[in-house]
N, C-alpha and C positions, 0 to 999 in steps of 0.2 A: 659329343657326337662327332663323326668323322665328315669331315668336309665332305661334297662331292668327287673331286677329284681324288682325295686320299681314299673312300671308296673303293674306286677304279683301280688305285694300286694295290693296294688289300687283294681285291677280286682276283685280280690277277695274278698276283703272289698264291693263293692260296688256291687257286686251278690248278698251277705245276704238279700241287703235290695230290689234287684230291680228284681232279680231272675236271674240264668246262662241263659246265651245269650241274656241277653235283648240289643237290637239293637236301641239307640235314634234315632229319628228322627229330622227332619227339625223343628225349633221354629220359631215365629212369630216375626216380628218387638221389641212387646211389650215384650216379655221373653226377648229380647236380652238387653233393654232398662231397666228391672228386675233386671236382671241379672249384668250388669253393675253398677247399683245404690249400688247392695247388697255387690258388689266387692269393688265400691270404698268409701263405708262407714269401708268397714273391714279395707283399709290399713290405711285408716285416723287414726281407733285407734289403730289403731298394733304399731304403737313404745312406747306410755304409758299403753295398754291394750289388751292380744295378747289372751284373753279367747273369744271374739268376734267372732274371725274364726269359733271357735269351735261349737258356738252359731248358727253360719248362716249352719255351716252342720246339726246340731243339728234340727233346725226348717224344714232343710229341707225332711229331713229323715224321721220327725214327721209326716209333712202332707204324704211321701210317706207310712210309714205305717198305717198312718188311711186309703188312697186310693185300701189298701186292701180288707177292708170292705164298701167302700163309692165308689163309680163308680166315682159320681161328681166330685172327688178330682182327677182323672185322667188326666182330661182337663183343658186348662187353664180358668180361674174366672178372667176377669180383672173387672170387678167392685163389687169383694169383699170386704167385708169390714170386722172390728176390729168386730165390733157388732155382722155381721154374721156367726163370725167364732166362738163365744161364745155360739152364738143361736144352732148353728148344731151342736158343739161336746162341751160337757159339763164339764167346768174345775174341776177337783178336788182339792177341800180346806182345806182337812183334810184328815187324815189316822188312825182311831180311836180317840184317844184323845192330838191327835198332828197335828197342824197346819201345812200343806202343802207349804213350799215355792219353790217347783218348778213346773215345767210345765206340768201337767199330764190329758191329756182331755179324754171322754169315749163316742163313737158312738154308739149311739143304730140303728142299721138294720130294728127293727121290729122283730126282732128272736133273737136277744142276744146281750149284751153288752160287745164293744170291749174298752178295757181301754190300752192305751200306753202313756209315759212318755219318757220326753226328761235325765231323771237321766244315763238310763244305755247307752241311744245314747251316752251320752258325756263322760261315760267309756272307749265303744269303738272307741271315736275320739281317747282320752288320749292315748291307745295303737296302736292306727293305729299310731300315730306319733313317740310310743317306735317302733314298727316293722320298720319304717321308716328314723330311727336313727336321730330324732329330737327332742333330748331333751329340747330345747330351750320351746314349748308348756305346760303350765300349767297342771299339772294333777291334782290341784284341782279341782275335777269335785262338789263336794257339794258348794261349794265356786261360783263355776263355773255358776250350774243352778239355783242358787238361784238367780243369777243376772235379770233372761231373763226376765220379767216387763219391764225392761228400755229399752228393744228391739221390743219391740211391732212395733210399725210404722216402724221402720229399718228392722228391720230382718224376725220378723214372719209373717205380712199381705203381703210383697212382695211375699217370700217363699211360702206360702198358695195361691198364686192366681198362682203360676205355675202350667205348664203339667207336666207330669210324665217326660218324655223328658225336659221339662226345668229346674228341679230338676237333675235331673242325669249330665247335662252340668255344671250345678252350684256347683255341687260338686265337680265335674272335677278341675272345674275352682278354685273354694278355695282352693284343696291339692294343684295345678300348684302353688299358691303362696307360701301355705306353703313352699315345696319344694325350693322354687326363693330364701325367706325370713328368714328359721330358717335355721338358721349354721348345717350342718351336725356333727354327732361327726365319724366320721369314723376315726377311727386308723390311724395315719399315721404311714407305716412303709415301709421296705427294700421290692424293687418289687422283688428279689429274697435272702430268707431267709437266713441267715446264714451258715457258714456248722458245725454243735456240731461235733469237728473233735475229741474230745478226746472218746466219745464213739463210733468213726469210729476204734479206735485205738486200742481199749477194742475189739473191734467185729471183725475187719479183719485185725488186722495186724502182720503180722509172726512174729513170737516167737521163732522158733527154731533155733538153733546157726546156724550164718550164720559165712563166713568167715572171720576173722580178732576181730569178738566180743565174749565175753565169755559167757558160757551157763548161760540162765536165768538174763542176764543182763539187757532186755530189761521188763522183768515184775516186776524185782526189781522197775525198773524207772518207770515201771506206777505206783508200788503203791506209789513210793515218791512223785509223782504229788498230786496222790491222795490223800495224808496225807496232803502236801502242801495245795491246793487248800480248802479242807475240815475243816482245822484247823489253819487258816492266824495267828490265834494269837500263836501259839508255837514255837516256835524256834528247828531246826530240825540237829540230828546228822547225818550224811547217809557218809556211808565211799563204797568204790568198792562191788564190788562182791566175793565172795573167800577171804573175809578179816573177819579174825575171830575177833567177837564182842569184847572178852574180852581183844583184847592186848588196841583197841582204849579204853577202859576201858565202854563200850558200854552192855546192855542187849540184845538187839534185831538188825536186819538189821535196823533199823530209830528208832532214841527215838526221841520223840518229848517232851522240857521243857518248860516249864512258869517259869523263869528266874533259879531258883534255882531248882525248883522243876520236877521230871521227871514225866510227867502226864500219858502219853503210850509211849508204845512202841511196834514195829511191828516185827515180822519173816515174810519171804518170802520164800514160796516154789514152785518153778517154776511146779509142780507135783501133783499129785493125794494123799488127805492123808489119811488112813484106820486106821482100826481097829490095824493090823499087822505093820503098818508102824511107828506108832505115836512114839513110843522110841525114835526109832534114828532119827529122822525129826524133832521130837518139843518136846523131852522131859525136854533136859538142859534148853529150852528157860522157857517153862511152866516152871519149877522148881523156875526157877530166877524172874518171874514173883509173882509168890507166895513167894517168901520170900521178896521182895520188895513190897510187896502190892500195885502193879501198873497196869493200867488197859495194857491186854495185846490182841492184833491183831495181826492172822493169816493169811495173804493171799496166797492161793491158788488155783489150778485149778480147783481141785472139793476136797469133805469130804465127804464120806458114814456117817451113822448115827451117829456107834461108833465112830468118831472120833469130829464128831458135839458134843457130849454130852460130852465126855473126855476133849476136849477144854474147854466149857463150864464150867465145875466143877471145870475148875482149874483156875477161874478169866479171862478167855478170850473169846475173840470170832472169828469162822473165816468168813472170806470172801472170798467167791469163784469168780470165772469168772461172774455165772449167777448173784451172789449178788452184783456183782462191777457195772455189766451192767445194772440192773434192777434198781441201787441207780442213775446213772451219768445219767442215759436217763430222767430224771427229774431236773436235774442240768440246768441252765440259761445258756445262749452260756458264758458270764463271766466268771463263775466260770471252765465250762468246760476249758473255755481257761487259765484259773490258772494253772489249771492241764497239759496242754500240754507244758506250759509255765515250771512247773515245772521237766516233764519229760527229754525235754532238756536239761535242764540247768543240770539232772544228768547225763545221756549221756558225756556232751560235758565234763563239769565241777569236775564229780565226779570220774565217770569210765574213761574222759577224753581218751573218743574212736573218733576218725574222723571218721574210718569208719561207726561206728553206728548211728553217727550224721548224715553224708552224706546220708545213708541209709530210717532213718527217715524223712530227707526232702525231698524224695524223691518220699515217699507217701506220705505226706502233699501237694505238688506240686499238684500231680493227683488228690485229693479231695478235695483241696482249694488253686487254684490259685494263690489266694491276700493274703493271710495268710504271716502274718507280719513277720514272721520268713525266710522266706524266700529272703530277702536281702538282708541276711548274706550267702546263698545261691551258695558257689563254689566247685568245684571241689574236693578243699581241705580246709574243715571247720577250723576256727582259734580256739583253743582250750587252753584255760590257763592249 
């Protein structure tokens, strides 16, 4: 049976051609018996030839929009024939100085000549089965309608002797297989999503020195995540908080190498950095930066203009709150979870705080339950 929402598409697909609210009727013996024939000639070739379906809505659709213009074709014809359906709508065989190989016939009223073609029907079978998430269906629709000659007795004189009512059931009936018979591709994934816990971490989780951890310890550790996670292939120095760079023999809070070589290196400023402030905040760092000729990374809380462009001039760049937030909220849950994975590991590892650890999982707890981390999860964190 068709989803709900596949339904909706159906309904709607099949309003264009039959008009909203059209309400079927009761069909006769013979439509049912039509009808049947039409169904089980399509599954016959559906495991070597699966353009057929498309074919049999295709015909049917045809005769419902010549019934537009043609009253006759409303009701059912059971002793139509091949002959007479050439006689009354008039095939087209050319299209200036190119021969016509699909199905394109033209009613004349008496007042004006209606021409419709089975080409763009079987466009939109092709996309009624993308909306329907059945890509298994051929979208060669040229490939497709240039077949229909070999469907004549099969498909199109059956089709052509329906009611407008047994056309619309027939229709019914062919997506109902489609639906049975082409493999859905629907995504399979998690019925409830992941939790991206590192830009939960970025977004709400306190920052100001709590007790027993040192100020700005806990933003150091996100951007070590962050460097971690962002750059798997460098190898990364990161010593405590209040540990001056140059005794580890160190440029920045995190230098990150490629074996020999020091590719960046970051400062962290738990703070706001300004025009007035930049001296004593990031001047030694830029300096060192510039004479190492080494790409150099700012993070902090926020930077008014002058200090965006003063960083800038001097081989670096910063990254604030919003530009950490605004980069991870695009990050894969993986990579996010490198980063949380990394922030950890300096917590427990680097700055070698319990409390801070305990702390941290403490909100991980609340906003991800199952969060792997969490099994190490005691009282008193084990800390090398």
């Amino acid at each position: 049976m068709p989803t709900p929402d596949e339904n909706r598409i159906i309904e709607t697909y099949l309003e264009n051609h039959f008009g909203k609210g059209f309400s079927p009727g009761n069909v006769s013996p013979l439509e049912v018996k039509l009808t049947s024939e039409i169904l089980a000639f399509v599954a016959k070739k559906f495991e070597r030839s699966r353009y057929p379906l498309g074919l049999a809505i295709d015909m049917a659709l045809l005769a419902q929009q010549l019934s537009l213009h043609d009253s006759q074709a409303k009701v059912i014809r059971p002793n139509l024939t091949k002959e007479a359906i050439f006689a009354r709508y008039t095939l087209v065989t050319s299209r200036g100085q190119t021969d016509a190989n699909t199905l394109t016939l033209t009613f004349n009223d008496g007042q004006a000549a209606h021409t419709v073609g089975i080409r763009k029907l079987e466009e939109e079978v092709a996309y009624l089965f993308v909306k329907l998430k059945r890509p298994g269906y051929p979208s060669a629709y040229v490939y497709n309608t240039g077949q229909w000659q070999k469907y004549q007795d099969s498909l199109l004189l059956p089709a052509f002797r329906l009611s407008e009512t047994g056309r619309y059931r027939l229709c019914i009936a062919l997506i109902d297989f489609a639906l049975a018979n082409l493999t859905s591709n629907t995504p399979v994934g998690r019925e409830k999503p992941r939790v991206r816990l590192f830009e939960e971490i970025v977004r709400q989780y306190p920052r100001s020195k709590q007790k027993g951890e040192r100020a700005g310890c806990v933003f150091q550790g996100i951007a070590a995540g962050y460097m971690i996670a962002d750059r798997p292939h460098l190898s990364f120095i990161i010593d405590k908080t209040r540990t001056g760079s140059a005794k580890q023999r160190r440029i920045g809070d995190i230098d990150g190498y490629s074996g020999l070589d020091l590719e960046v290196t970051a400062e962290v400023k738990d703070d706001e950095l300004t025009g007035t402030n930049m001296g004593t905040e990031i001047g030694e760092f830029l300096m060192k930066v510039v004479e190492n000729r080494v790409n150099g990374l700012i993070f902090a809380v926020a930077a008014d203009q002058e200090a965006v462009e003063f960083i800038r001039s001097n081989n670096a760049l910063v990254i604030t709150l919003n530009n950490l937030l605004a980069t991870v909220e695009h990050w894969d849950w993986r990579k996010q979870d490198a980063a949380v994975q990394g922030l950890i590991h300096y917590l427990a590892h680097v700055e070698q705080n319990p409390d801070a650890v305990s702390r941290l999982l403490q909100f991980i707890r609340e906003k991800d339950p199952a969060h792997e981390s969490l099994v190490h999860s005691s009282p008193d964190p084990v800390v090398s």
